[in-house]
C-alpha positions as CSV (number, residue, x, y, z in Angstrom):
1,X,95.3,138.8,80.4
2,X,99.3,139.5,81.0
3,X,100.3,135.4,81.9
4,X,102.2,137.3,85.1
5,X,98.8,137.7,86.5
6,X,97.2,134.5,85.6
7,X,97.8,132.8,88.6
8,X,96.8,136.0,90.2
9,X,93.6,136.4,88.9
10,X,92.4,132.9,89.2
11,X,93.3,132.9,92.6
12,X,90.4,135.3,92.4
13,X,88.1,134.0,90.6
14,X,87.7,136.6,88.0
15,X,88.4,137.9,84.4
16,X,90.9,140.8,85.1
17,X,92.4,143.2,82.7
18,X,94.6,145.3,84.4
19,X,97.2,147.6,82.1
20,X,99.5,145.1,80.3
21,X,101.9,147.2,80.7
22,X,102.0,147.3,84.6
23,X,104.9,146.0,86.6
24,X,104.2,143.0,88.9
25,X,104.4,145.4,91.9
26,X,101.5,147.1,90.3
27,X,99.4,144.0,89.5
28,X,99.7,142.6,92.8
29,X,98.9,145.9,94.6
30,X,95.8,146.3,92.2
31,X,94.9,142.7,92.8
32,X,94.8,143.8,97.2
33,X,92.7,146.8,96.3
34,X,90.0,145.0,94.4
35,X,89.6,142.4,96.8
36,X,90.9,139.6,94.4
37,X,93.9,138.3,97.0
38,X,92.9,135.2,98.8
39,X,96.4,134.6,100.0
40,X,99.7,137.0,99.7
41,X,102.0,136.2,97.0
42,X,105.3,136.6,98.0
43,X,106.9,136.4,94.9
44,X,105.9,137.0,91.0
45,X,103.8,134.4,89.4
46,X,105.7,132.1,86.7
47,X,103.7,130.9,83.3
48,X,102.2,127.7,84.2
49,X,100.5,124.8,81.6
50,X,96.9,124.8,81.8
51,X,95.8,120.8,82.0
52,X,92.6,120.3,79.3
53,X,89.5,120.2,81.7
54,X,88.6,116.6,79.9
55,X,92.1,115.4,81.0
56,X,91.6,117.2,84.6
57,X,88.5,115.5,85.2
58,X,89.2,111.9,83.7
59,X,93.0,112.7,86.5
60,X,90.3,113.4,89.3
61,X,88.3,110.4,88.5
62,X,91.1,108.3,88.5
63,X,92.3,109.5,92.1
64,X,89.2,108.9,93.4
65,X,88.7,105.0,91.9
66,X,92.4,104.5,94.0
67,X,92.2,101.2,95.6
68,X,94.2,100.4,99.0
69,X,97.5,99.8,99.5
70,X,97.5,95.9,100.0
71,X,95.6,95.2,96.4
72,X,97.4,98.2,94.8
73,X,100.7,95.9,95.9
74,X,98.8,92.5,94.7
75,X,98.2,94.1,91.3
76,X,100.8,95.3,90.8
77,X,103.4,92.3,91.5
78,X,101.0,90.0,89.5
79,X,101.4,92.6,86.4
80,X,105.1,92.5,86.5
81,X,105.1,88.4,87.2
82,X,103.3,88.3,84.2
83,X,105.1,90.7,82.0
84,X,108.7,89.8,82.8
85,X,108.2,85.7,84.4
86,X,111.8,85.5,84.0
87,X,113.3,88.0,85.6
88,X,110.8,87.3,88.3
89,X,112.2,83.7,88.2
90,X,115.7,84.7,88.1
91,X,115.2,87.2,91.3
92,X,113.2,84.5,93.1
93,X,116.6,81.7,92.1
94,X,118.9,84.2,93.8
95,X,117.3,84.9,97.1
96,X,117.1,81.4,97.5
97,X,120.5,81.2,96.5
98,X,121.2,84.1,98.6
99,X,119.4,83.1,102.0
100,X,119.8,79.2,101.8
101,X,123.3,78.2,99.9
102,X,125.8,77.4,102.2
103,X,128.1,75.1,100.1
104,X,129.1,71.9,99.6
105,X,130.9,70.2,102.4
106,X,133.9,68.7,101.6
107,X,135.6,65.1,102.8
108,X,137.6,65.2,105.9
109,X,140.5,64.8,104.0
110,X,140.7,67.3,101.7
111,X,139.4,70.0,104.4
112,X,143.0,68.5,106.3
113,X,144.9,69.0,103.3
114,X,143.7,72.8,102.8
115,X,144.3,73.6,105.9
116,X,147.7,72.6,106.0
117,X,148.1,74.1,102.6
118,X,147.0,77.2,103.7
119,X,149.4,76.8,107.0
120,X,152.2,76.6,104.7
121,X,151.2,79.6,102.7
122,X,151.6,81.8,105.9
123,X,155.5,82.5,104.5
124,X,154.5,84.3,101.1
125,X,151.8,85.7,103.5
126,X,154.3,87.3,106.0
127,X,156.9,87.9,102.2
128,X,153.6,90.7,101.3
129,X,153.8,92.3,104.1
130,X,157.3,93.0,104.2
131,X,156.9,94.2,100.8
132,X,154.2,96.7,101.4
133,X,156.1,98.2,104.5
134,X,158.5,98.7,102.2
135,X,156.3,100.2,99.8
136,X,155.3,102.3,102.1
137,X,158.8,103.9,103.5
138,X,159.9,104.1,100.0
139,X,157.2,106.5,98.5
140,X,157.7,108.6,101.4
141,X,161.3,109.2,100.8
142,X,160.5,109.8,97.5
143,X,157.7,112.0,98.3
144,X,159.8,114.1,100.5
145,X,162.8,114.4,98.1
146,X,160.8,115.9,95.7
147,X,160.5,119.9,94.7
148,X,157.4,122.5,95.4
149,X,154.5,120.4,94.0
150,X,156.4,118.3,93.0
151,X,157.6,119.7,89.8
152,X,160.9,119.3,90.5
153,X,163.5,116.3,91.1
154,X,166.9,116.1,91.9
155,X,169.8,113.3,92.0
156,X,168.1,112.3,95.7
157,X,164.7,112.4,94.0
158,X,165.7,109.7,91.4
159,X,167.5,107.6,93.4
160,X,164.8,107.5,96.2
161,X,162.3,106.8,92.8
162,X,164.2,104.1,91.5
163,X,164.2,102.6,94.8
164,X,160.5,102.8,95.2
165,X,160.2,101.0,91.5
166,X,162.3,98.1,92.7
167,X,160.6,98.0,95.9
168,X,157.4,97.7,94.3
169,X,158.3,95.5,91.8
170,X,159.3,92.4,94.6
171,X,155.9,93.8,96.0
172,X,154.5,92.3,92.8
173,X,156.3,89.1,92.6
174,X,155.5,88.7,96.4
175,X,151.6,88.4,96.0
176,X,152.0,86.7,92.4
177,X,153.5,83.6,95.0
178,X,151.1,84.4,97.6
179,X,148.2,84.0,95.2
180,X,149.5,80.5,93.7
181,X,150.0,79.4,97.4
182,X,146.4,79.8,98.7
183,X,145.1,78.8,94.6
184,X,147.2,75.3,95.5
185,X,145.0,75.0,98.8
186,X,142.0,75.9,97.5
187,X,141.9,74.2,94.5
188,X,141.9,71.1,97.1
189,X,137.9,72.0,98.0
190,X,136.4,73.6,94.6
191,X,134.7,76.6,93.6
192,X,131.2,74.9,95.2
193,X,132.9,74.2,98.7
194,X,131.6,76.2,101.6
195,X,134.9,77.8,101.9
196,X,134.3,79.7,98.3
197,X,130.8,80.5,98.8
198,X,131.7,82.4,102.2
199,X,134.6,84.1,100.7
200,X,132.3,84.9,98.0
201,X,129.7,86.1,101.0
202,X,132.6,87.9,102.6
203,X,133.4,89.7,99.3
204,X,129.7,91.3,99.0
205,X,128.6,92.4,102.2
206,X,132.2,94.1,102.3
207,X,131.7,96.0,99.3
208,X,127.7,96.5,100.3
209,X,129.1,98.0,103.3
210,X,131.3,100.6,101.2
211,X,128.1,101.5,98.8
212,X,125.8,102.3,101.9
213,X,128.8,103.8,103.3
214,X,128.7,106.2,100.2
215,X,125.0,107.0,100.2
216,X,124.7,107.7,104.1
217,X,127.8,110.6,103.3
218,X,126.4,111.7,100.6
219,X,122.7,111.7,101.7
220,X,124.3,113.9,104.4
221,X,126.2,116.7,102.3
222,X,123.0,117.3,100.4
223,X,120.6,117.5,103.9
224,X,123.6,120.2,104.4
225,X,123.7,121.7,101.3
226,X,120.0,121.7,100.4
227,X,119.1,123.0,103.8
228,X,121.6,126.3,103.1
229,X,120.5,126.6,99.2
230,X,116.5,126.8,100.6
231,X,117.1,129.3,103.5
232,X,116.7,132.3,100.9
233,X,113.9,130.8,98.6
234,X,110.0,130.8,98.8
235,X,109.7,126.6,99.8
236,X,107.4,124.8,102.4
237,X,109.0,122.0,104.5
238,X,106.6,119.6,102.7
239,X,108.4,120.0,99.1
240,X,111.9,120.0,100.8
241,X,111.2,116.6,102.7
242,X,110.1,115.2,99.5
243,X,113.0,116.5,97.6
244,X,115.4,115.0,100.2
245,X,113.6,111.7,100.2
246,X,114.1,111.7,96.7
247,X,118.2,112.9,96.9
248,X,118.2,109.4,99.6
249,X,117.0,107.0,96.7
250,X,119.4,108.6,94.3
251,X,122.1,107.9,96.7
252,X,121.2,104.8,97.8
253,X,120.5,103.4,94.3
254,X,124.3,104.6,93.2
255,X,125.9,103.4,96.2
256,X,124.6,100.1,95.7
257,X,124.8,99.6,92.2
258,X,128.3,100.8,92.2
259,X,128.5,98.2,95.2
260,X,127.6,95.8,92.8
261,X,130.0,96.3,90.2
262,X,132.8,96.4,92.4
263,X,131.6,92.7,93.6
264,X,131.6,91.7,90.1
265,X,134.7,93.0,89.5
266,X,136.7,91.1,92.4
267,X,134.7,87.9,92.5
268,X,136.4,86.7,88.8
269,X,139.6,87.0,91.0
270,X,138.0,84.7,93.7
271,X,136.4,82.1,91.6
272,X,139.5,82.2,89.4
273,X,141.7,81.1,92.5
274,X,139.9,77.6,93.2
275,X,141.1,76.8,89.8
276,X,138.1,75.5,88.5
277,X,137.2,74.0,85.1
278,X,136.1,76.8,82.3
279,X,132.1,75.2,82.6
280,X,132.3,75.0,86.4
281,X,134.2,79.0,86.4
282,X,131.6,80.7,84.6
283,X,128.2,78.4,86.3
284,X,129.6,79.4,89.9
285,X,130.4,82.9,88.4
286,X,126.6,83.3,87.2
287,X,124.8,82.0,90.3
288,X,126.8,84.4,92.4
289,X,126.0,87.2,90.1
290,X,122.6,86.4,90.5
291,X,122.5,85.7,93.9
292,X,124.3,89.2,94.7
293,X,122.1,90.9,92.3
294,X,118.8,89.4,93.8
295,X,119.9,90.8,97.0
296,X,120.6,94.2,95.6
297,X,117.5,94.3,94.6
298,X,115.3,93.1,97.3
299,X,116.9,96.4,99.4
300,X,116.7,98.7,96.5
301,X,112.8,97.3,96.7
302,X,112.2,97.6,100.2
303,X,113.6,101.7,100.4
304,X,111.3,102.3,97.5
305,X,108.6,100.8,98.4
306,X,108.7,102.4,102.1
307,X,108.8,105.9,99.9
308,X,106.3,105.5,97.6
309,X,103.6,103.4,100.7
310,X,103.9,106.1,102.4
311,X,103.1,108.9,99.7
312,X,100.4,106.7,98.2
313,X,98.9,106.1,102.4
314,X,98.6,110.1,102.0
315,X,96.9,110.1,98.8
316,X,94.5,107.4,99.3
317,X,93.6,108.7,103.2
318,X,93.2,111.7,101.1
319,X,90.5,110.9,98.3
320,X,88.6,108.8,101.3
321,X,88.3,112.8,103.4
322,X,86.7,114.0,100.0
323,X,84.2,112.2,100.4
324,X,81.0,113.9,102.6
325,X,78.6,111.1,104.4
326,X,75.3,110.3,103.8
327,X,76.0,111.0,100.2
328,X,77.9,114.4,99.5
329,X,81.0,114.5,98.8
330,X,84.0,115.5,96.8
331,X,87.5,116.3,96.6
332,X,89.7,119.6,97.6
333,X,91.4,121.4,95.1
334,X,94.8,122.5,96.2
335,X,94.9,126.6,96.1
336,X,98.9,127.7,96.5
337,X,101.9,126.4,95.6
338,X,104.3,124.9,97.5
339,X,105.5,126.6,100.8
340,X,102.1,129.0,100.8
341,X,99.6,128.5,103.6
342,X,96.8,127.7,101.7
343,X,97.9,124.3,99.9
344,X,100.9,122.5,98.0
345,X,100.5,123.9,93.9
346,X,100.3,119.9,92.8
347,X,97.1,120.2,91.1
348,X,96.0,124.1,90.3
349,X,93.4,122.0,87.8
350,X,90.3,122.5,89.6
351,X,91.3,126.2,90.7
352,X,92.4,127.6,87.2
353,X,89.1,125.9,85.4
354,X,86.7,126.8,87.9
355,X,83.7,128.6,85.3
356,X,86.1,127.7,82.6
357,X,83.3,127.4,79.6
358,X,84.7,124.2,78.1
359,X,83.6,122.2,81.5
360,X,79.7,122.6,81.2
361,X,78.9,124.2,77.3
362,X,76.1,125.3,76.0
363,X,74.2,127.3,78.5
364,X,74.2,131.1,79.3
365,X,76.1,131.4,83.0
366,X,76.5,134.9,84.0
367,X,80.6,135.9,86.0
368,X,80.0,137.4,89.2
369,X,81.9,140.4,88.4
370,X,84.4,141.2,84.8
371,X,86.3,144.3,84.6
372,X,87.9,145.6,81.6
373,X,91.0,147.3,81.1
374,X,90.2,150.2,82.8
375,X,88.8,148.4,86.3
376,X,85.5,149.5,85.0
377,X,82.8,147.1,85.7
378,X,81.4,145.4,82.9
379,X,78.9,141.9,82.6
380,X,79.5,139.2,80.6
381,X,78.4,135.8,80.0
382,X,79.2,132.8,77.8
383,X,77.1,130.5,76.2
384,X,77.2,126.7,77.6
385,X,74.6,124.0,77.7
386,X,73.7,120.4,78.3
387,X,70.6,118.3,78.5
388,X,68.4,119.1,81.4
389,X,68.8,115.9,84.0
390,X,65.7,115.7,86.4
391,X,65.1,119.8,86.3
392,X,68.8,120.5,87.1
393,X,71.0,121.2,83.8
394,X,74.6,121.5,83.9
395,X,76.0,125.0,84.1
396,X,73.1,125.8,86.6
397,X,74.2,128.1,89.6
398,X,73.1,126.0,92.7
399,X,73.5,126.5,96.8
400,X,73.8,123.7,99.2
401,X,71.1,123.3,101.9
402,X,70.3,120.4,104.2
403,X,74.2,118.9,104.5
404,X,74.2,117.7,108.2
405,X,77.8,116.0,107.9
406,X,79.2,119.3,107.0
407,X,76.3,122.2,107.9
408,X,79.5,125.4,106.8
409,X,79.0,124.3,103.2
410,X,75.1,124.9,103.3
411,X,74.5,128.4,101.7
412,X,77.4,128.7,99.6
413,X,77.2,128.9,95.3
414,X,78.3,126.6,93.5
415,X,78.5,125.5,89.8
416,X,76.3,122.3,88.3
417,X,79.1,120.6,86.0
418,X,77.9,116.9,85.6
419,X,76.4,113.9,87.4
420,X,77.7,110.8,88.9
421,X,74.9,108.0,89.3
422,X,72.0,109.8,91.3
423,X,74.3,112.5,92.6
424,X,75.4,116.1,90.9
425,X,79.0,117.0,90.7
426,X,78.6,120.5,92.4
427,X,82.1,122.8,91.7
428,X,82.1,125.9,94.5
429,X,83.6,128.8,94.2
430,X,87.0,127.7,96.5
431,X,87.5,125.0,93.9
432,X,86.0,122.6,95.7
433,X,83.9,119.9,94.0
434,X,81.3,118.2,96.1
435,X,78.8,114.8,95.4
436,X,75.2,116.4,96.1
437,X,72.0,114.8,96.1
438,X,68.7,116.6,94.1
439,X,67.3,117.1,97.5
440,X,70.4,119.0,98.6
441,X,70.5,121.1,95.8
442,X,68.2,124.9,95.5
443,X,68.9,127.3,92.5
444,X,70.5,130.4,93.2
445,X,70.6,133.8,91.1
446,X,73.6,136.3,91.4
């Protein structure tokens, strides 16, 4: 079978073997005339992995042992508790660190002393800002003075340069005396004084701002862009939802981690102006590091966890609809691919194996219909098997009869392909596997 048709024919639920050398156009058309379409493809079928039927069933099995959310969570946390206790310990540290660590007061004297220390600092304070005006006036002389793209400078241009280097230069010296000013007042309360660890605070949720900042722009430009790029292309609103969702986290998880390298960056600076002892520099640096980090996490955590609730809330309401009360039931096999009306192409598993030979061997099960090459009809069997269980063997073609929970099921073939406690695992022809009592159960010939 040409793998351009694959999909096609199993779609169908037949062995086709049309002219290889047919163009897609051609398959597809031939695939309409014999009846074989259960939906319209709207664009050529792509060459897909075929998942081993052992592997398939022991993935379908698993779904359906899914537990709920709450002891999914509890199992999940106590795993990682016990597989890394100390970075659980270390998180756990820095949001208390985080949430509960105000400082250390200081005497009344020495908060007196800062704060006239800090009045008196108010000159090299006002000296900065001179300098940065002009800073400011001086690059845009220069800029002005210079050529087309600035390729070019004159006599003005150099002058209004050199100008600009000076200028910048007392800008230097300026915040070199500002700096020692407020390090003499701080030095007066210590690194562990509430007036470090708000600075400190003040320092991270001013550069969290800027990483959220980031991801919100950037989540926004790729809603744009991703919206434009899937005008043209064959995609529900199901896969582009889930591929924005994903974009979000990306973002998010950027922004914030670059959030927290900029913190890192500029909190040396900070701990570095209370003048502390080496010892006491790097402790205070570490438990802010922590305590940032902990944080970072813990919202990092929470977007994550929102995502991935939610999908598993879909996947779990999902496997409890497979099952059929008063003992049938079974699990729906997805039958398109994403953006078709017929399902979302996650798992083609139970679709592409359905009478695949390798899921009940050993017994003679005759196709409904073959054709060869030529669209001739033509019969065919293969040879499959298992041991008889209670006058039903595997590979046996079955109906349903008697369901009352779902009465449109009774009458239609299906395929015997293994047994789950007292019930049959009953494939139909749709792809559909069912949980079906004996009782339930009548033989069927084609």
């Amino acid at each position: 079978v040409p793998a351009s048709l694959a999909v096609c024919c199993r779609a169908c639920r037949h062995q086709v073997l049309p002219n290889p050398d047919s163009s897609p156009k051609q398959e597809r058309e031939w695939c309409k005339k014999e009846g074989r379409m259960r939906y319209g493809m709207r664009h050529r079928p792509t060459r897909r992995a075929e998942m081993d039927p052992e592997t398939s069933r022991a993935l379908v099995q698993a779904i359906g042992k899914m537990p709920p959310l709450h002891v999914a969570v509890y199992q999940g946390g106590k795993a990682f508790v016990k597989r890394f206790p100390v970075t659980t310990t270390l998180y756990l540290f820095g949001m208390i660190l985080m949430l509960f660590a105000s400082g250390m007061s200081v005497s009344e004297e020495a908060s007196d002393e800062y704060a006239q220390l800090l009045q008196e600092s108010e000159r090299e304070t006002s000296m900065v800002e001179q300098a940065l005006n002009k800073v400011a006036q001086a690059s845009h002389d220069y800029n002005s003075q210079r050529g087309f793209l600035g390729l070019s400078c004159n006599a003005a241009c150099t002058k209004a340069y050199e100008k600009l280097q000076r200028y910048e230069k007392e800008l230097k010296h300026a915040k070199d005396e500002q700096f020692k000013a407020l390090s003499h007042a701080k030095s007066k309360v210590g690194v562990f004084s509430m007036y470090a660890v708000q600075e400190a605070r003040d320092l991270f949720w001013r550069t969290f701002d800027q990483g959220k900042g980031f991801a919100k722009r950037a989540s926004m430009w790729d809603l744009i862009f991703m919206g434009v790029g899937s005008m043209g292309r064959d995609e529900g609103l199901a896969s582009f939802i889930l591929r924005l969702a994903m974009q979000v986290l990306i973002n998010f998880t950027m922004g914030l981690m670059g959030a927290l390298v900029a913190f890192v960056w500029y909190l040396w600076d900070i701990v570095k102006s209370y003048q502390p002892d080496p010892v006491t520099a790097v402790i205070s640096f570490v438990l802010f590091v922590v305590a940032a980090a902990s944080m970072v996490a813990t919202y990092l955590l929470v977007l994550y966890g929102t995502a991935f609730s939610g999908a598993y809330m879909m996947v779990y309401a999902a496997t409890q609809n497979m099952r059929i009360e008063g003992g049938e039931g079974g699990s729906q096999g997805p039958r398109g691919h994403i953006g078709s009306a017929e399902g979302d192409g996650v798992s083609r598993v139970l679709v592409q194996n359905f009478f695949d030979p390798s899921m009940c061997p050993r017994r003679t099960i005759n196709y409904p219909k073959v054709f060869d090459q030529s669209g001739n009809n033509a019969q065919t069997s293969y040879q499959g098997g298992g041991d008889a269980i209670q006058g039903i063997s595997m590979g046996t073609r079955v109906k349903l009869t008697g369901l009352q929970s779902q009465p449109e099921l009774n009458g239609q073939p299906g395929l015997v392909c293994g047994k789950d406690g007292d019930k049959f695992i009953v494939r139909l022809e749709s792809g559909r596997e069912l949980l079906v009592r004996e009782e339930r159960l009548v033989a069927h010939v084609d």
